[in-house]
N, CA, C and O atoms as a Tripos MOL2 file, in Angstrom:
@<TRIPOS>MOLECULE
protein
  216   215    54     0     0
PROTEIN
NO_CHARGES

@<TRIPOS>ATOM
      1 N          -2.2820  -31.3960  -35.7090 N.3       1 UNK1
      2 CA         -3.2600  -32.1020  -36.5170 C.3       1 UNK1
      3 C          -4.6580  -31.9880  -35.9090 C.2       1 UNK1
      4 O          -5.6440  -31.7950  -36.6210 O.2       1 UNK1
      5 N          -4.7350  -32.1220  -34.4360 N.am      2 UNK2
      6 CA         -5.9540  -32.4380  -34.0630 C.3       2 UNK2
      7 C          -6.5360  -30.7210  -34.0910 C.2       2 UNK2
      8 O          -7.7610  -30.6190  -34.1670 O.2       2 UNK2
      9 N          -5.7020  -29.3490  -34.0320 N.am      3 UNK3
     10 CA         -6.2890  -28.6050  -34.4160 C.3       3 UNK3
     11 C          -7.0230  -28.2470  -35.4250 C.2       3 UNK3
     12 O          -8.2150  -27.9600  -35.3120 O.2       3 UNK3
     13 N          -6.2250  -28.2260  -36.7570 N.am      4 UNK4
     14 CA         -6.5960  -28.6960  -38.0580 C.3       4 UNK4
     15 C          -8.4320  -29.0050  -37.9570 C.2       4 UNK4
     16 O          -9.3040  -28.2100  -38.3070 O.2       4 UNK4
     17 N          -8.6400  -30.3890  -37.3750 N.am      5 UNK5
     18 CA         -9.4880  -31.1170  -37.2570 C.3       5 UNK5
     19 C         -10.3140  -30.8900  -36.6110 C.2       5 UNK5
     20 O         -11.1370  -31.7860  -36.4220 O.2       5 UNK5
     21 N         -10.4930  -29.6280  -35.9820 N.am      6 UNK6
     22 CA        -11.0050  -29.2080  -35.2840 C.3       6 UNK6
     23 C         -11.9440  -28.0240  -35.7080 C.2       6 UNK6
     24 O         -13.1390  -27.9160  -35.4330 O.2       6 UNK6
     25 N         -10.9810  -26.9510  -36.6050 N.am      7 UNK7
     26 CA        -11.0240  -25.8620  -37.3330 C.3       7 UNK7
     27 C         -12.0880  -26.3170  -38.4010 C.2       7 UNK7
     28 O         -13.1840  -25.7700  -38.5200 O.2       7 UNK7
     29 N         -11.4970  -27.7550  -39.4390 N.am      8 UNK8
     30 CA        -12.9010  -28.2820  -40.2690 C.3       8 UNK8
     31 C         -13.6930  -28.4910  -39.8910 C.2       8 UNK8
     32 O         -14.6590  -27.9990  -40.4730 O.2       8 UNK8
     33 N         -13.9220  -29.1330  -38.9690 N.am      9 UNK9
     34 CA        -15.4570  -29.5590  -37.9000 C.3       9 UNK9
     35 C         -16.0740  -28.2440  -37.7120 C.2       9 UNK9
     36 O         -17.1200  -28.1020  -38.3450 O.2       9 UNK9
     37 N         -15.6870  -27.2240  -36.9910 N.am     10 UNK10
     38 CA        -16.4760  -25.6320  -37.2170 C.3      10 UNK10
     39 C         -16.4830  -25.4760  -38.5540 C.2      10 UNK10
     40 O         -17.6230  -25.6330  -38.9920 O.2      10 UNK10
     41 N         -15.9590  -25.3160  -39.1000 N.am     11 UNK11
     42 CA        -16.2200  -24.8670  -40.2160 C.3      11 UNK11
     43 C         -17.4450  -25.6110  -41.1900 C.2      11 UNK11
     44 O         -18.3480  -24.9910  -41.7520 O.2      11 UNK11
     45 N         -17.2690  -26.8380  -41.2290 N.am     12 UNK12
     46 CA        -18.6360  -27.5670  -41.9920 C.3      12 UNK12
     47 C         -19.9070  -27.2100  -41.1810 C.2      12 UNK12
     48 O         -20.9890  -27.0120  -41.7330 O.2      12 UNK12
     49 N         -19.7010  -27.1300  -39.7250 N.am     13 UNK13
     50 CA        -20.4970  -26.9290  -38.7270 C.3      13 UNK13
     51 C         -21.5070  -25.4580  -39.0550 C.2      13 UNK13
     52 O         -22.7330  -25.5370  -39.1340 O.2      13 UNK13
     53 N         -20.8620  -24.3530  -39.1950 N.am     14 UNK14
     54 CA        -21.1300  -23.1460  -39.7750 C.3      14 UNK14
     55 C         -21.8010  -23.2490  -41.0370 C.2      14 UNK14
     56 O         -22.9770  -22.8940  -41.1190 O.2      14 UNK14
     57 N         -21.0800  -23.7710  -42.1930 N.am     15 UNK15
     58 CA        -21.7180  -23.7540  -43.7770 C.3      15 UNK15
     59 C         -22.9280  -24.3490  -43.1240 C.2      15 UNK15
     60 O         -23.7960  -23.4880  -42.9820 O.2      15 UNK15
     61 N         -23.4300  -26.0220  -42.4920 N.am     16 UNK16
     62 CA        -24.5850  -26.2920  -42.9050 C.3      16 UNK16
     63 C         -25.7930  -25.6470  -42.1060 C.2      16 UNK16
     64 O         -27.0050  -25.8440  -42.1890 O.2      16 UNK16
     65 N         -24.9220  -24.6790  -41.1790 N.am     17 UNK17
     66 CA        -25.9740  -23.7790  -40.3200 C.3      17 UNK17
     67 C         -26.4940  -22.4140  -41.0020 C.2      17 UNK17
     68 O         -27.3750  -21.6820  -40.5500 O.2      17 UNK17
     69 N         -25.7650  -22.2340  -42.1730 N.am     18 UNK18
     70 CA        -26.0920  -21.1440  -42.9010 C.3      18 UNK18
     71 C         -26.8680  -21.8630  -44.5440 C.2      18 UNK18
     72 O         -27.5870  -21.2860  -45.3600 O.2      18 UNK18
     73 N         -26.5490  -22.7540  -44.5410 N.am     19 UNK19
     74 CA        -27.3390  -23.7570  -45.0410 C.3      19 UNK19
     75 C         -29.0510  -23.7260  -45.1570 C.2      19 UNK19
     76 O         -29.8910  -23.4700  -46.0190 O.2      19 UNK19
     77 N         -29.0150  -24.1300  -43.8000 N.am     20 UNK20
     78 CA        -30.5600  -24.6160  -43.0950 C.3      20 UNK20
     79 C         -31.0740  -23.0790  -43.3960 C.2      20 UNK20
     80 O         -32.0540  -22.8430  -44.1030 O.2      20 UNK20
     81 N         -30.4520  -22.2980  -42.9000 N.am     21 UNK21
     82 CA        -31.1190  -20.7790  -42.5590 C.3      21 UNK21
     83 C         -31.4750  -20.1030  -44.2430 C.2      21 UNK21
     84 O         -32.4270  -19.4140  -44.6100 O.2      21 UNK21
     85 N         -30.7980  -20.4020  -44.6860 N.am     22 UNK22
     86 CA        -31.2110  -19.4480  -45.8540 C.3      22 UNK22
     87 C         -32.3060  -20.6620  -46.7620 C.2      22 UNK22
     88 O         -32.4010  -20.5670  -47.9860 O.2      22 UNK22
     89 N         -32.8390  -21.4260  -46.2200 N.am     23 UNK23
     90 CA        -34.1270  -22.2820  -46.5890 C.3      23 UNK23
     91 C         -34.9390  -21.8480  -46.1460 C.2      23 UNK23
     92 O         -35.9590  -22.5370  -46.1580 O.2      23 UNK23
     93 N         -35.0190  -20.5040  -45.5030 N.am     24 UNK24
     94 CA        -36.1080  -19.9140  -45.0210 C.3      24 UNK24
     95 C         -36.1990  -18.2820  -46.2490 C.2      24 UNK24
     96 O         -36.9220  -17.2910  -46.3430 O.2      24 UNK24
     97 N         -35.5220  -18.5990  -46.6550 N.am     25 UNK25
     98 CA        -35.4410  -17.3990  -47.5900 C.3      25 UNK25
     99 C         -35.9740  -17.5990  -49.3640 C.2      25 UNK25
    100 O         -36.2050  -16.7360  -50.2120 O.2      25 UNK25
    101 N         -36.0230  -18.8470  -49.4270 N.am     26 UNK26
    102 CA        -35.9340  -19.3100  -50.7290 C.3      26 UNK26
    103 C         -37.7100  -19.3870  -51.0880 C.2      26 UNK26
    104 O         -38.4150  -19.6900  -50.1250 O.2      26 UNK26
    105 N         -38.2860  -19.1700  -52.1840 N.am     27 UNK27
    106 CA        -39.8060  -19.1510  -52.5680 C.3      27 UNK27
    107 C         -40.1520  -20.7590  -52.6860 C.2      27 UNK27
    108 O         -39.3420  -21.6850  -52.6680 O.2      27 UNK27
    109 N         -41.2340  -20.8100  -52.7810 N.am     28 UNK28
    110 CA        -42.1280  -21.9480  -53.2010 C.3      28 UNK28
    111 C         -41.5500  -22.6370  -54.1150 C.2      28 UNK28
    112 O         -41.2010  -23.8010  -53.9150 O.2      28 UNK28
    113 N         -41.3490  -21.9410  -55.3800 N.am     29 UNK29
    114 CA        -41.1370  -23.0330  -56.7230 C.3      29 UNK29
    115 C         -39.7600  -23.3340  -56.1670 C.2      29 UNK29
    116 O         -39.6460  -24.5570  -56.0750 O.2      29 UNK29
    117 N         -38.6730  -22.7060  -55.7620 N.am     30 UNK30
    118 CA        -37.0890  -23.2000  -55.3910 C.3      30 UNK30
    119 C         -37.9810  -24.1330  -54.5660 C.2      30 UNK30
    120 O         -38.5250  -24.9950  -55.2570 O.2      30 UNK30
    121 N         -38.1980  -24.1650  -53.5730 N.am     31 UNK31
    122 CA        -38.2520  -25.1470  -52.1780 C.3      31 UNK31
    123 C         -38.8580  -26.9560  -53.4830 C.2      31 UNK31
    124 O         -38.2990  -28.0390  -53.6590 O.2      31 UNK31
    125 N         -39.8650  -26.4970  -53.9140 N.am     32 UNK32
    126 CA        -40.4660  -27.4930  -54.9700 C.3      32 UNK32
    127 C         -39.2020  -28.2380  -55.4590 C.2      32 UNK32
    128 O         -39.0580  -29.4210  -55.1520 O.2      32 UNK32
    129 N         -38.1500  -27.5010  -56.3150 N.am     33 UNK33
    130 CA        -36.9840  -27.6360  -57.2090 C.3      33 UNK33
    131 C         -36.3940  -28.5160  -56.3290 C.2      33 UNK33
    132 O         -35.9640  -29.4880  -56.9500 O.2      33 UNK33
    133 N         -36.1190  -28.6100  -54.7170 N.am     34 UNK34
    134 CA        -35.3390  -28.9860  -54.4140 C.3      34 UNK34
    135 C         -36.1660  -30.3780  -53.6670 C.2      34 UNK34
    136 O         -35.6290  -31.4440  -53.3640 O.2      34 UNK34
    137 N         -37.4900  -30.0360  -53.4990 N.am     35 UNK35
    138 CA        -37.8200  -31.4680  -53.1530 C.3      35 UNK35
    139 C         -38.4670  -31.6280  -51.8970 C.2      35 UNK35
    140 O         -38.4940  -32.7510  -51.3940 O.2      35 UNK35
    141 N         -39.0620  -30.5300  -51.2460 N.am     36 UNK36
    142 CA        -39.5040  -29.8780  -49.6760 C.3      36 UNK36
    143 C         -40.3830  -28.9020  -49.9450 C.2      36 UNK36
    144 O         -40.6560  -28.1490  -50.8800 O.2      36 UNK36
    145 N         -40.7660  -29.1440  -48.7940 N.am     37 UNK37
    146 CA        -42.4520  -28.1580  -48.5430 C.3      37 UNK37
    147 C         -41.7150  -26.9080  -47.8270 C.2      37 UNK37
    148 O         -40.5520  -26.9790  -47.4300 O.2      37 UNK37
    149 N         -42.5920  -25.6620  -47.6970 N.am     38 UNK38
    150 CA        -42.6880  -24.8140  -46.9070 C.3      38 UNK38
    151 C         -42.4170  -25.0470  -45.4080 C.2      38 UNK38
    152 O         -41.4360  -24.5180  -44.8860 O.2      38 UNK38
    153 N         -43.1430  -25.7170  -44.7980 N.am     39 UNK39
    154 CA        -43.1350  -26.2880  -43.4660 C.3      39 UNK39
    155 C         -42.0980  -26.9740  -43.6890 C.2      39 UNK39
    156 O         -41.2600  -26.1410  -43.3450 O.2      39 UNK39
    157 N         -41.3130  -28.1630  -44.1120 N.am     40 UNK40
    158 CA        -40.5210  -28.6460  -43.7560 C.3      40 UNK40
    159 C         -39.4730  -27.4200  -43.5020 C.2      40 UNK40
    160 O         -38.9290  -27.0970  -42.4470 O.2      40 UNK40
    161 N         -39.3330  -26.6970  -45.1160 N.am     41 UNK41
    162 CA        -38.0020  -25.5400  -44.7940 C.3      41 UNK41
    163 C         -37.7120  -24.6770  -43.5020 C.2      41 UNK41
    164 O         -36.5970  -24.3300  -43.1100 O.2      41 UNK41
    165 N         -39.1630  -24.3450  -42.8070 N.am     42 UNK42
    166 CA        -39.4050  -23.6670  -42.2540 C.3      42 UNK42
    167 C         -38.9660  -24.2730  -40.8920 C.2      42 UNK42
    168 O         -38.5150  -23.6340  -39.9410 O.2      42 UNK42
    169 N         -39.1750  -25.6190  -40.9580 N.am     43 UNK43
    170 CA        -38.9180  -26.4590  -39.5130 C.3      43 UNK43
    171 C         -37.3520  -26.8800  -39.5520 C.2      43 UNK43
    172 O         -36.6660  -27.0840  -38.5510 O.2      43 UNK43
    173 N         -36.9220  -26.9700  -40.8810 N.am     44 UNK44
    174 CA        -35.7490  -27.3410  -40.7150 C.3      44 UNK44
    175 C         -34.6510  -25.8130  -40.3430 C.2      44 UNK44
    176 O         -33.8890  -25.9280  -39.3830 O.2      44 UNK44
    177 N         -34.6470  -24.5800  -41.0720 N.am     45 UNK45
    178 CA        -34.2400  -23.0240  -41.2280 C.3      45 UNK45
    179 C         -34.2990  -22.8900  -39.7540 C.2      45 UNK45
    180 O         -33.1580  -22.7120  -39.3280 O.2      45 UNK45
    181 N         -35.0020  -22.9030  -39.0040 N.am     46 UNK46
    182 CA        -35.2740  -22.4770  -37.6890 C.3      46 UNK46
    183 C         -34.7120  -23.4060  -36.6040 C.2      46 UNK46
    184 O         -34.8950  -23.0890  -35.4290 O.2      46 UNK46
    185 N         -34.0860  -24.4540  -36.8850 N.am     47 UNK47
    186 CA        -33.3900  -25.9900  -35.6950 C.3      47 UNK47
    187 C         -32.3030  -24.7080  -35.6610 C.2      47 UNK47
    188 O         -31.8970  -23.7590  -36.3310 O.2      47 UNK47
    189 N         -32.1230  -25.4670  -34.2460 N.am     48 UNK48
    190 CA        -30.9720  -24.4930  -33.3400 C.3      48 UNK48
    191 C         -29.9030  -25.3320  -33.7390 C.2      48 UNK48
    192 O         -30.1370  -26.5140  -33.9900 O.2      48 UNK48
    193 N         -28.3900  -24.7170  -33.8580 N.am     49 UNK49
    194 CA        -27.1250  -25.0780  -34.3760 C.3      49 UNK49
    195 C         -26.8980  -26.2730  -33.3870 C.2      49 UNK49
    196 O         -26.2470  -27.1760  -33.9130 O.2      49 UNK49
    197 N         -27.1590  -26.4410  -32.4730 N.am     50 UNK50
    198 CA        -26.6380  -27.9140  -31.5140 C.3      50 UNK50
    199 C         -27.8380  -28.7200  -31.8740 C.2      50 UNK50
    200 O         -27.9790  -29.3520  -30.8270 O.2      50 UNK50
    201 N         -28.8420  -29.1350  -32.6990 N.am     51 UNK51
    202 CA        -29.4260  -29.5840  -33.2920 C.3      51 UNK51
    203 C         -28.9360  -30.8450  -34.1370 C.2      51 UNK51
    204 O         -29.2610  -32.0320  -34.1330 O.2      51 UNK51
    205 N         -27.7930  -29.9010  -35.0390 N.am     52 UNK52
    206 CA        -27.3000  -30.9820  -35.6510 C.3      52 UNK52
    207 C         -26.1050  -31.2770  -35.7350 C.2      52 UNK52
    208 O         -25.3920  -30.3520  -36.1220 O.2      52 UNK52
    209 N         -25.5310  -32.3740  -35.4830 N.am     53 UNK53
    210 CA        -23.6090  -32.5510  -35.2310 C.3      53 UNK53
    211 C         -23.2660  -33.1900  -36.2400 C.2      53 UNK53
    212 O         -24.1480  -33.3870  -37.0760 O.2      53 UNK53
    213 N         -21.7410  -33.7820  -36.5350 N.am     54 UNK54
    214 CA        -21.2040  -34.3330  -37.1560 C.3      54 UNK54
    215 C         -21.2330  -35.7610  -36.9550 C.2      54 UNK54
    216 O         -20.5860  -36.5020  -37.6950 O.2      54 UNK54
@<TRIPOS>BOND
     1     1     2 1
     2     2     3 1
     3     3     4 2
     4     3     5 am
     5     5     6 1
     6     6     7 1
     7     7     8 2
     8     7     9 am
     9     9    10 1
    10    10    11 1
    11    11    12 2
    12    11    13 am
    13    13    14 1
    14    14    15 1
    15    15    16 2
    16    15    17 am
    17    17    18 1
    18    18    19 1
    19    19    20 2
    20    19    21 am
    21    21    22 1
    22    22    23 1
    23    23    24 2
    24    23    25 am
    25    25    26 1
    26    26    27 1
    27    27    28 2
    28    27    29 am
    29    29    30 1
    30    30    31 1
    31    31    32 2
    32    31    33 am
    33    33    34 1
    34    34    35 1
    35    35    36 2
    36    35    37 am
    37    37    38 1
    38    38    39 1
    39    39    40 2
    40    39    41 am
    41    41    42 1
    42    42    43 1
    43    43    44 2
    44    43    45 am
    45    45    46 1
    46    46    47 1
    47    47    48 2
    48    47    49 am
    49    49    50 1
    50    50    51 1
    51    51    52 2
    52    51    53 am
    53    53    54 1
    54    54    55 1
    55    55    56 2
    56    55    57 am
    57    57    58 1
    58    58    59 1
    59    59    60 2
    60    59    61 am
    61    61    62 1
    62    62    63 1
    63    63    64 2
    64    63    65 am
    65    65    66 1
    66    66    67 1
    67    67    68 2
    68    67    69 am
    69    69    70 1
    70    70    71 1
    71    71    72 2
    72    71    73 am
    73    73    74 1
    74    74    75 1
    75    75    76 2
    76    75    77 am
    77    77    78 1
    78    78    79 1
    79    79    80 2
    80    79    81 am
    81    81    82 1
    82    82    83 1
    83    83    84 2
    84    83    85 am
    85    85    86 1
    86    86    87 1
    87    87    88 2
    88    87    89 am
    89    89    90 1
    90    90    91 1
    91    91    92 2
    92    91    93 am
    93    93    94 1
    94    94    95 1
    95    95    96 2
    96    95    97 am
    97    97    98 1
    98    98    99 1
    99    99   100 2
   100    99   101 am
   101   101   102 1
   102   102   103 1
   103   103   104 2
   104   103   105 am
   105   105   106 1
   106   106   107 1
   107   107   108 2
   108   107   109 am
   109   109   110 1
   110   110   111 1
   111   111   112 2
   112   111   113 am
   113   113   114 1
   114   114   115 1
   115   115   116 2
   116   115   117 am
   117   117   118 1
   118   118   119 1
   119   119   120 2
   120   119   121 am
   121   121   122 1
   122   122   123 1
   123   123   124 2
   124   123   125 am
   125   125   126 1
   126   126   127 1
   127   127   128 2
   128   127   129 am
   129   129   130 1
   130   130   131 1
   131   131   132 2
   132   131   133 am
   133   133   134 1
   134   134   135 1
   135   135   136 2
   136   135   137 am
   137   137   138 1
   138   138   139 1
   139   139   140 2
   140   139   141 am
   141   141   142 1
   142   142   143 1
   143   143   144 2
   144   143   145 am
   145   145   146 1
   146   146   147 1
   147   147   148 2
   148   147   149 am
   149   149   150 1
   150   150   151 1
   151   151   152 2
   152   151   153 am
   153   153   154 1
   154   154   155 1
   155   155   156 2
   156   155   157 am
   157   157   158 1
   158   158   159 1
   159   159   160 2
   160   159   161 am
   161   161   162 1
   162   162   163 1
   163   163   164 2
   164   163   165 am
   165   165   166 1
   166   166   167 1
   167   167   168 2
   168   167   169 am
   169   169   170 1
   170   170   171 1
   171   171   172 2
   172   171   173 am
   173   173   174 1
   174   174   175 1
   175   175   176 2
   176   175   177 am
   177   177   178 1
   178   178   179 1
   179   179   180 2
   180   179   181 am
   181   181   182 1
   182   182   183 1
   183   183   184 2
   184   183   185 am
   185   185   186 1
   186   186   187 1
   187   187   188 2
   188   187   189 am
   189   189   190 1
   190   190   191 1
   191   191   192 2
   192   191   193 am
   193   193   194 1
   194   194   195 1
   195   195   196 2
   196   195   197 am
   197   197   198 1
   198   198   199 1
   199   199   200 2
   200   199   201 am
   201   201   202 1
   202   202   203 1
   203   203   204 2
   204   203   205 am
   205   205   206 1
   206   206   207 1
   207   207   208 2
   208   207   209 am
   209   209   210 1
   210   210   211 1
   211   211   212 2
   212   211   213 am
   213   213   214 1
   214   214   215 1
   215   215   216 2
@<TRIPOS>SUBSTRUCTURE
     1 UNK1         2 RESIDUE 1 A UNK
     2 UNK2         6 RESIDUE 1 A UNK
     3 UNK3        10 RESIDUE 1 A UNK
     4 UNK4        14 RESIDUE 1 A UNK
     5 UNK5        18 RESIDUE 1 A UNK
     6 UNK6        22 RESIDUE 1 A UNK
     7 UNK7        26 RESIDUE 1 A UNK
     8 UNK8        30 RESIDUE 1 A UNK
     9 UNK9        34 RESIDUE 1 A UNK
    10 UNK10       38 RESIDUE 1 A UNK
    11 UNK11       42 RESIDUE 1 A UNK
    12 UNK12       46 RESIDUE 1 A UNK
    13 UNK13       50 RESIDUE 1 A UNK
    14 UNK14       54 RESIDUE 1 A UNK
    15 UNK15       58 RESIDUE 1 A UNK
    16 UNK16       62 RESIDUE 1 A UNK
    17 UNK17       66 RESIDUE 1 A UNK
    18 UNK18       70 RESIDUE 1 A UNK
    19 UNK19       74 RESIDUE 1 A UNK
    20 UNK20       78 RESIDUE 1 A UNK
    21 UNK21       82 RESIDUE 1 A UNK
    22 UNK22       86 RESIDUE 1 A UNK
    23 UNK23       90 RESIDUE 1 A UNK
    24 UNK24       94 RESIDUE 1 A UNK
    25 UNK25       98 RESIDUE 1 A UNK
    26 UNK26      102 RESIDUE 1 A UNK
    27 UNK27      106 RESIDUE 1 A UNK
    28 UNK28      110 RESIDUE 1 A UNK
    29 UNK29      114 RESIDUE 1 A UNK
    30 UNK30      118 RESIDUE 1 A UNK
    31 UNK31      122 RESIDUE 1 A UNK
    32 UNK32      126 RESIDUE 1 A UNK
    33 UNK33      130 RESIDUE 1 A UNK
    34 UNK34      134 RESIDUE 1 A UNK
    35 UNK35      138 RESIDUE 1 A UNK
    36 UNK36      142 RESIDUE 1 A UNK
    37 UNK37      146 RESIDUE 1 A UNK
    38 UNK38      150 RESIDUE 1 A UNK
    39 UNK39      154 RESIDUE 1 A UNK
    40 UNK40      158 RESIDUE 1 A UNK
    41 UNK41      162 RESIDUE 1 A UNK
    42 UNK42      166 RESIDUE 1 A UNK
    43 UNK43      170 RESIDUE 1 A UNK
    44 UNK44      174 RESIDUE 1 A UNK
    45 UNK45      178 RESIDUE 1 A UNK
    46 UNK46      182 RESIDUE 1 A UNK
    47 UNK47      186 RESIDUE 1 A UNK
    48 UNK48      190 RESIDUE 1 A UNK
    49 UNK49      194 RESIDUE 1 A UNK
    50 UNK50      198 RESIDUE 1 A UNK
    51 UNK51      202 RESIDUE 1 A UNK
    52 UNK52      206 RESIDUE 1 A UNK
    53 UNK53      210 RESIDUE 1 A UNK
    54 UNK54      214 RESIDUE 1 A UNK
């Protein structure tokens, strides 16, 4: 079990790190759509993966 639990934790861990990163890819009017500036995307796309935990 506690492997299991372990395997999801990387794994959500990964999606929201590929997440952040491809907010550096997205234009102006998307970033707008979603509710964030340039700079924020840009500050958030670029946080290092031990940045953010569960």
């Amino acid at each position: 079990m506690d492997d299991s639990l372990a395997q999801l934790r990387s794994q959500i861990c990964a999606h929201r790190e590929r997440s952040r990163r491809q907010l550096l890819t997205h234009d102006d009017r998307l970033l707008r759509d979603i509710g964030i500036t340039r700079a924020q995307a840009q500050k958030e796309g670029r946080k290092s993966f031990w940045k953010h935990t569960l």
